[in-house]
N, C-alpha and C positions, 0 to 999 in steps of 0.2 A: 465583284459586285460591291459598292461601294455602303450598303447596306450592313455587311458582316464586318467592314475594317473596324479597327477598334485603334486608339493610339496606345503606343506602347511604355513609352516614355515622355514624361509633359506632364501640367497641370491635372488634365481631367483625370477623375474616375475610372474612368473606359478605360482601363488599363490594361493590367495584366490578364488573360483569359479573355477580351473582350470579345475576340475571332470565336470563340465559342460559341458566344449567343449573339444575334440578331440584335442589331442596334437600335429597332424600334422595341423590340420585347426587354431590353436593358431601361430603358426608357420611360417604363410600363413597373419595372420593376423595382425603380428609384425610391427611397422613400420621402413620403411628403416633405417640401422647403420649409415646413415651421421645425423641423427636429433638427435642424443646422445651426438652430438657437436654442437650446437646450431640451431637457425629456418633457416629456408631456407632464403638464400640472395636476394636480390631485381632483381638480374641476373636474375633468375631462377624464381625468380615467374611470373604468369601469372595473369590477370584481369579474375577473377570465377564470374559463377553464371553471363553471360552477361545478357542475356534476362529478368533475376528478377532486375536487374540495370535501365534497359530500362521500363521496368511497373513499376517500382517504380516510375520513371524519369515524366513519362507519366502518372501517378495516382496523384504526387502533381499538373502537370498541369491542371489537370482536378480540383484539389481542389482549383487552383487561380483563373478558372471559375465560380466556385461554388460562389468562395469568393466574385468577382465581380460583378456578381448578387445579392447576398445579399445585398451588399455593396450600390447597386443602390437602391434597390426595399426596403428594411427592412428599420428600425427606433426600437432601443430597446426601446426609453419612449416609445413607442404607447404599452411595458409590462407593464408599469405603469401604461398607461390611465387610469384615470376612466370616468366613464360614468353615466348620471343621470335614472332616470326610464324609460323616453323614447329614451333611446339609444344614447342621443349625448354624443361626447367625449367634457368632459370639456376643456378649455382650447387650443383645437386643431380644431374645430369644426367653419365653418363659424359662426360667431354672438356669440359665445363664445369664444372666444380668451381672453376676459380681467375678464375669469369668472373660473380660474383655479380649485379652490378648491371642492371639493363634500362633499358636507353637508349632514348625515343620518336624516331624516325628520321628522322621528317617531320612533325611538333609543327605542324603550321598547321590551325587551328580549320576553315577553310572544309572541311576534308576530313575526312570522316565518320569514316571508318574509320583516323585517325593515331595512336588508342589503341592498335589492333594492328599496328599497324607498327613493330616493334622489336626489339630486339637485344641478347643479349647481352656485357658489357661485363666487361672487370678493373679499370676503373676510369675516374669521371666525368674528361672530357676539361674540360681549366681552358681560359683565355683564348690565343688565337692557334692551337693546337693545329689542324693538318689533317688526321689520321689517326686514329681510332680503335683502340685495345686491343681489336678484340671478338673474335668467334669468330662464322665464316660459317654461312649455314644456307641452306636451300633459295630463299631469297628475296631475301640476301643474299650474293653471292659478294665480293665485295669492303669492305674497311671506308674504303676512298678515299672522298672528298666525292663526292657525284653530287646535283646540284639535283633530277635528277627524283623521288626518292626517299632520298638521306639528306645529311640537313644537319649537319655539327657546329657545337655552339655549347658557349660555357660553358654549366655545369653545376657542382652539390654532390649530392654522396650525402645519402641520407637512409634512417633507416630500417636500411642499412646495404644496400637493396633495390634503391632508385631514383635515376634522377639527374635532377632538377630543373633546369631551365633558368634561370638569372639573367636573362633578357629578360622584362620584365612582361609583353608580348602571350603569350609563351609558358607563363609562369609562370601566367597567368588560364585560359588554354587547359586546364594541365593538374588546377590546380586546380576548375575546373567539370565534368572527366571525373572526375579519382578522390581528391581533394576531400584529396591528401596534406598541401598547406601547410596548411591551415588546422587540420587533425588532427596535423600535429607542432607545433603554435602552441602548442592549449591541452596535447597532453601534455607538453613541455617544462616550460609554467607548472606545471603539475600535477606534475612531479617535482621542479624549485624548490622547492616548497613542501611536500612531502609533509609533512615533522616539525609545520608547523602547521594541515595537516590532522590530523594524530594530536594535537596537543594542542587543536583542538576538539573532539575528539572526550572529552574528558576534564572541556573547559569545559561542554558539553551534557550530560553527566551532573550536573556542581555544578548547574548552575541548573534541570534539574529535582528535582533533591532538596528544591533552596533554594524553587522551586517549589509541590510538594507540601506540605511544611513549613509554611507559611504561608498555606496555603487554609484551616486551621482556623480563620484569624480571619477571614479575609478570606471563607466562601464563603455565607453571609449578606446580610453587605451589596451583592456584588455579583451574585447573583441577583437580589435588588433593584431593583438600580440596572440591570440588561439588562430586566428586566419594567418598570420606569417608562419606559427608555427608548425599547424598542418601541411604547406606547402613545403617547409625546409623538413619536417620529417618524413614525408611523404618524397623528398628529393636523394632524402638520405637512405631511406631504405630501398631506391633504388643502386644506390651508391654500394650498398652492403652486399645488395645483390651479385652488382658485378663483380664487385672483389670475389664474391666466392666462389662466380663461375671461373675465375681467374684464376683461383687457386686450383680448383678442380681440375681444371684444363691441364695446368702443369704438373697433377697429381699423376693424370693420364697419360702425359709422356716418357714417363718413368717405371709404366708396367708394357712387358714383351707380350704377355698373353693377348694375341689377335681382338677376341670378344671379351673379356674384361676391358680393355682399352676400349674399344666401341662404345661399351655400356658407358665409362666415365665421361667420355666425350661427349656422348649424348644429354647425359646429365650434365654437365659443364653447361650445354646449349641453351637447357632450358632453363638454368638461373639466369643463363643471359638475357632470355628473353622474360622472364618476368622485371629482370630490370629494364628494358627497355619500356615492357607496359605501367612500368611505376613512375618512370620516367617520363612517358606520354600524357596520364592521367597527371601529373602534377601542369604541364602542361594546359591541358584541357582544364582543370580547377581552376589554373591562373587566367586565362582568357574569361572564363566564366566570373570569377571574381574582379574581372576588371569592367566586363558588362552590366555586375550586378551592384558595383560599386555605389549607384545612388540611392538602392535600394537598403544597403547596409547602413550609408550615411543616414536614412530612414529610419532602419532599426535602432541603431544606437540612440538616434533622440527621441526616439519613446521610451526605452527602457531608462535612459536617463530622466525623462519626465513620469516616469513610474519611479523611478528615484524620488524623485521631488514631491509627488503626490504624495508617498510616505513622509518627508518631513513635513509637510503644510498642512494635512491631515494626522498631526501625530498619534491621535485616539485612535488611530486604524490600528496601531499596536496590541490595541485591546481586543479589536476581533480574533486574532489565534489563540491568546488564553482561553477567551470567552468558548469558543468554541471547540478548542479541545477539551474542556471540561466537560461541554456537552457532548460530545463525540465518546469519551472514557464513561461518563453515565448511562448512556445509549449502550455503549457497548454493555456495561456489565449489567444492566437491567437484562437484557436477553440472555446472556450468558447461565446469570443465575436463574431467571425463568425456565430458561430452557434446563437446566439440572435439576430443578426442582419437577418438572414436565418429565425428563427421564427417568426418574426415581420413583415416579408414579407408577411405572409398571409393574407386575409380578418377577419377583428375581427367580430366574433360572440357572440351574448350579445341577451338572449333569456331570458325569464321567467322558465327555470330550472337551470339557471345562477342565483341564491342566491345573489350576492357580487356585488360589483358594480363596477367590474373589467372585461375586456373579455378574451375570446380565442381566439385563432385564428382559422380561416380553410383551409388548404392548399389544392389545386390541385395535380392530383398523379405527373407532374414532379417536384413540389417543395417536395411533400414527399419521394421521390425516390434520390434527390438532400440532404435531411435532414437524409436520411440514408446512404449515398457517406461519406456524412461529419463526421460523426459518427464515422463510419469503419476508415476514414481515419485520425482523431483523436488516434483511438487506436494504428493505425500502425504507426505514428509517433511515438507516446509516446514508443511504443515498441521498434520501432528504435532507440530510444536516448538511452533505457535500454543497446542495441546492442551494439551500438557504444561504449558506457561505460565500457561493458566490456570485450569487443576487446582491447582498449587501455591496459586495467589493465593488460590481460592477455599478451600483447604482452610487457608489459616494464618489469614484471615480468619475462618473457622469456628473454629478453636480462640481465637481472640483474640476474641470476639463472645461464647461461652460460657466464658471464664475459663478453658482444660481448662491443664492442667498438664503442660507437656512441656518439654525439656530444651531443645527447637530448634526451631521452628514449623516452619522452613524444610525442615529435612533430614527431620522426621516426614513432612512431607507427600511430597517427593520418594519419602521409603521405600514410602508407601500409592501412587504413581502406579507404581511400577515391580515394588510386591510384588504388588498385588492388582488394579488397574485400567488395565494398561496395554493391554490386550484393546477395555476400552471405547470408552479415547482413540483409538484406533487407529481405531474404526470409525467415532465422531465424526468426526476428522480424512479420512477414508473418503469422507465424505459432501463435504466442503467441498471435497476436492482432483477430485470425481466435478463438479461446479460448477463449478471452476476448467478444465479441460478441456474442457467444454462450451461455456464463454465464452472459450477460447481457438480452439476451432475455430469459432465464431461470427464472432469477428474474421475469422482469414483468410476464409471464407465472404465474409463483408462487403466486405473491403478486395480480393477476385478483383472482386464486383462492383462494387466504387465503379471499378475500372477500366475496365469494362465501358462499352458504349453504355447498358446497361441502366438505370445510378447515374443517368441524365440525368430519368429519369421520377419524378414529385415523391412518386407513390404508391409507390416502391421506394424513395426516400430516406426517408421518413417510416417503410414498416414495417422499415426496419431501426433507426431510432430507437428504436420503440417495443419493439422486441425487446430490443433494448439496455438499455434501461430494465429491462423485465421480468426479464432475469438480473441485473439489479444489484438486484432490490429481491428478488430472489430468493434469492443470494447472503448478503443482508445479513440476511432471514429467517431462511437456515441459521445464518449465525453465531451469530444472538442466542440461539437455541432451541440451540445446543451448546454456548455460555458457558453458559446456566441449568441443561443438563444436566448438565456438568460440578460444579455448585455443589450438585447433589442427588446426583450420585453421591458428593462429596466428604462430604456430610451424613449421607446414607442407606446407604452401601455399596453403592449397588441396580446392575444390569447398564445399558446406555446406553438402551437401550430404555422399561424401566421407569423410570429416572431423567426421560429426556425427558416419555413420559408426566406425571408427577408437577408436572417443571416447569411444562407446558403447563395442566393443568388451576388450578394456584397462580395463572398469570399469568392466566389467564382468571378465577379468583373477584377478581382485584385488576387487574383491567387498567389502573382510570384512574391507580392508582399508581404500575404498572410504567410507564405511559406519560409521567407528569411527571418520575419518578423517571432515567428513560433521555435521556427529553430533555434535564433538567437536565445531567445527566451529560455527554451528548453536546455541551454547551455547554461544561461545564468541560474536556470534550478539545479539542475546537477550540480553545479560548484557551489552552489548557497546549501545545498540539503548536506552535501562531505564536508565543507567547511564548518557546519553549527555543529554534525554529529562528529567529527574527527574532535575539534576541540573537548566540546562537552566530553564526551569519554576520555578523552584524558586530562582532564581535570580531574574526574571523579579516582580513574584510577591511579593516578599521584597521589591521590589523599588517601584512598585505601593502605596504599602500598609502600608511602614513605612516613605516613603517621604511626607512632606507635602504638596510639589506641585502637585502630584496626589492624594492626601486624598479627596479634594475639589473636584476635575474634576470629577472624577466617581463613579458611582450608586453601582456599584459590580464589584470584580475582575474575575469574571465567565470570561467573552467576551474576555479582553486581555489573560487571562491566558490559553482559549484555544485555541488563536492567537501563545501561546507561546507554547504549545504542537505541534503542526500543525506543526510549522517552525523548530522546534526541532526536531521531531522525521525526516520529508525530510530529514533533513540535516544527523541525525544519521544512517539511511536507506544508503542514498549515502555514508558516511563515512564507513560503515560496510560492503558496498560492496567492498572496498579495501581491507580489510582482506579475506572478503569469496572467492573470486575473485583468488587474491595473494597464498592462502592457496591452492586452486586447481590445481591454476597453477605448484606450485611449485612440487606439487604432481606424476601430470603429466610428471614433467620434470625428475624428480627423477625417475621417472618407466621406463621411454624411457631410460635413463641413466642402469637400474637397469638388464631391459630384454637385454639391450647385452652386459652384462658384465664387465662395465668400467665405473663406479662411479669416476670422477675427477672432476667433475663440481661443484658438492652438496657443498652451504654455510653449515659454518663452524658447526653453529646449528645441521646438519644434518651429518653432518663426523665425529659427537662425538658416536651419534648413529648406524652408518653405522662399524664404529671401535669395539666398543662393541660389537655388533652385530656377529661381522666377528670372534670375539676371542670364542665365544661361540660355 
């Protein structure tokens, strides 16, 4: 039926997937010819998605409630507390205020329970000392030595909390219970060096710039050179193959034993035949790579004019700072909310309490108030993702069709906060409703990997599989909320209908969007290892070969993965200007492509559009 053909290769739209849908319902599903000339004007747009503007509006107020109860009620040292065997908090505690410290009483590993045996102290008792500063408790009437229950020894404060014993048996003891030396090791290193953690943090911004900057020449040849070289290692490790069933084989002639010989033969066989399937499948890649070849010459000149939009846009540089600062705010507002929220509780400090730390116990409105907070942590963080690439996508749009504005940057900001910040919200709505889901999955999980249950291979496997399924779940919502994004930013339209639109665009162009993503997805990965490999070792050359950090710190573990951390944010955020930019651009070329009048397309893409047309 001539109705379902779609063309597959050509000019039109109707491309890839077009056998899918009905060529009248494609048709139907086109978006209007005035958006082939750029996004809709601020005239014409309207404020979408009210009511999800308004629950957003009305959800952070509820989270400045949340905040100001904590804010009254919590104290995060009271997570620090400690407390001696009979329950008081050192330090905090009527008649203990000038007795900070918690001294472990009877520090010998063989006895279970010497985490809770303790006391507190005015201060760690040094070398020869026989008498303790403490302050008695119901368990402790005396601070005189007594072998059956308290021994003094040297000791150093730490923390300002505890007193650690200078005896290595003791020292290992107490570190295997509450794991403190090794946790003031790397913070010590990690305050050493704060100033060049912050000036990585400064160097990972240069080199992805310098990064970006130079994929325009570079993003050709080396799509290239990863498609040649898939195919030659993918030919080689056929090649490895057979050699070894080669060797095998003649391994097998050299044993008399009937069925050992059989087993090696057999084994022999079946390395051969996996080289023959590596063999085949490079094969099959190479036909496919030869079919998909105009598809590729596609890709490369978007990501090459996502190149470009980065140098002609240079202020776009500024959105990853800008927004990782927001994103690192975000985060530690909730963070600290949320410890100040937990500290709110009543601390509970029982005899199946080991350590001489507490819990807390919350009432159901504080835990109902601690799950508000949670959710509403996600849905922020999600909406900053939103926000981020609303902007990208909307300066990319006005840089794709040449529109004439004063600022890309601040125009777009203005359209995400005048008129679409209802939609982002519900975007971000959906991603943080995901996030949730996969974070109670975990615990779920991790209650039963503790379980007798985790031992059965059919209960480890469906949690695999589940796990799987919300990540490829997850990474579905994302993509379809970056392309709705890129049509809300094009079309003015509400989230809904923008998704719509997306979906039906990526479905008439799927093999496009599929090489196009991939490729992309290739040039994040080597843009996120390239900023974060460099950057860390930068920082850790400078720890490690200066000699004013050789002294200061124990190991370069702590900063170095202070240096990763800040490195890979920043390469993540940097990388999403490309994947972002590269979508976009995609999008706009299709709208441009389904009706007919390619004039817009940077220059990158007119080389290929040209060739194209002569063929």
């Amino acid at each position: 039926n001539a109705e379902y053909m779609g063309i597959i290769i050509g000019k039109s739209g109707m491309s890839e997937g077009a056998a899918l849908v009905p060529k009248a319902k494609d048709e139907g599903q086109m978006l209007d010819a005035k958006f082939a000339k750029g996004t809709l004007s601020d005239e014409e747009r309207g404020c979408t998605d009210i009511i999800c503007c308004l629950v957003f509006v009305a959800f952070w107020v509820g989270l400045i409630v949340v905040a100001g109860f904590a804010l009254k009620k919590g104290d995060p040292k009271r997570l620090a507390q400690a407390y001696d065997s009979a329950h008081n908090a050192c330090g905090s505690d009527p008649g203990f205020e000038d007795y900070p410290y918690i001294y472990f009483a009877y520090p010998n590993p063989k006895n279970t329970k010497f985490l809770s045996m303790t006391l507190c102290v005015k201060k760690c008792p040094g070398a020869g000392e026989k008498t303790l500063e403490c302050h008695t408790n119901a368990n402790y009437t005396s601070c005189e030595q007594d072998p059956s229950k308290l021994i003094i020894y040297e000791s150093k404060g730490y923390f300002g909390r505890v007193c650690v014993a200078s005896n290595p048996q003791i020292v290992e003891a107490l570190k295997n219970g509450t794991r403190f030396n090794e946790a003031q090791g790397y913070l010590s290193d990690i305050q050493a060096t704060k100033w060049i953690i912050l000036a990585c943090t400064f160097i990972a911004i240069a080199i992805g710039f310098i990064f970006m900057y130079v994929m325009r020449w570079f993003a050709g040849p080396l799509v290239w050179l990863s498609i040649i070289a898939f195919h030659v290692g993918l030919a080689f490790l056929g090649y490895w193959f057979f050699i070894t069933s080669n060797e095998k084989s003649r391994a097998a002639q050299t044993i008399t034993d009937p069925n050992v010989k059989k087993n090696k033969e057999d084994e022999a066989q079946r390395w051969r035949i996996y080289a023959y399937i590596a063999w085949g499948a490079t094969v099959v890649f190479l036909i496919i790579t030869i079919f998909m070849i105009n598809r590729i010459r596609l890709a490369i000149a978007i990501l090459k004019a996502a190149a470009r939009f980065v140098q002609d846009t240079f202020y776009v540089i500024f959105l990853p700072p800008i927004m990782f600062v927001l994103f690192i705010v975000t985060f530690l507002y909730f963070v600290i909310v949320g410890l100040y929220l937990h500290s709110s509780g009543e601390p509970k400090h029982d005899e199946t309490n080991r350590t001489p730390f507490a819990s807390f116990r919350h009432d159901r409105n504080a835990k109902y108030m601690m799950y508000y907070h949670i959710f509403g942590g996600f849905w922020s963080l999600a909406f900053n993702i939103a926000l981020t690439e609303f902007i990208l996508a909307s300066m990319t749009c006005f840089w794709y069709f040449k529109e004439e504005h004063l600022n890309f940057l601040t125009k777009s900001a203005y359209r995400a906060f005048r008129y679409h910040l209802g939609s982002l919200a519900l975007g971000s709505f959906l991603l943080a409703l995901v996030w949730t889901i996969r974070a109670i999955f975990e615990y779920v999980a991790h209650q039963v990997e503790q379980n007798q249950a985790a031992q059965n291979q059919l209960v480890k496997y469906l949690i695999t599989v589940l796990r799987c399924c919300l990540d490829c779940f997850e990474r579905l919502i994302r993509f379809l909320n970056r392309n709705a994004y890129i049509q809300i930013a094009l079309t003015g339209k509400s989230f809904c209908f923008a998704a719509k639109d997306a979906f039906f665009l990526i479905l008439r162009n799927a093999l496009r969007f599929s090489v196009t993503a991939g490729l992309g997805n290739l040039f994040i990965i080597i843009g996120k290892l390239f900023i974060c490999t460099l950057t860390v070792l930068c920082g850790y050359m400078i720890i490690t070969r200066s000699e004013t950090f050789k002294t200061k710190i124990t190991s370069p573990i702590g900063p170095s993965i202070c240096f990763a951390i800040v490195a890979y944010v920043i390469g993540a955020i940097y990388m999403a200007v490309y994947g972002v930019a590269s979508e976009a651009i995609l999008q706009c070329y299709l709208v441009e492509e389904e009706h007919g009048s390619i004039e817009k397309c940077p220059e990158e893409m007119r080389d290929f559009v040209e060739n194209n047309a002569k063929k």
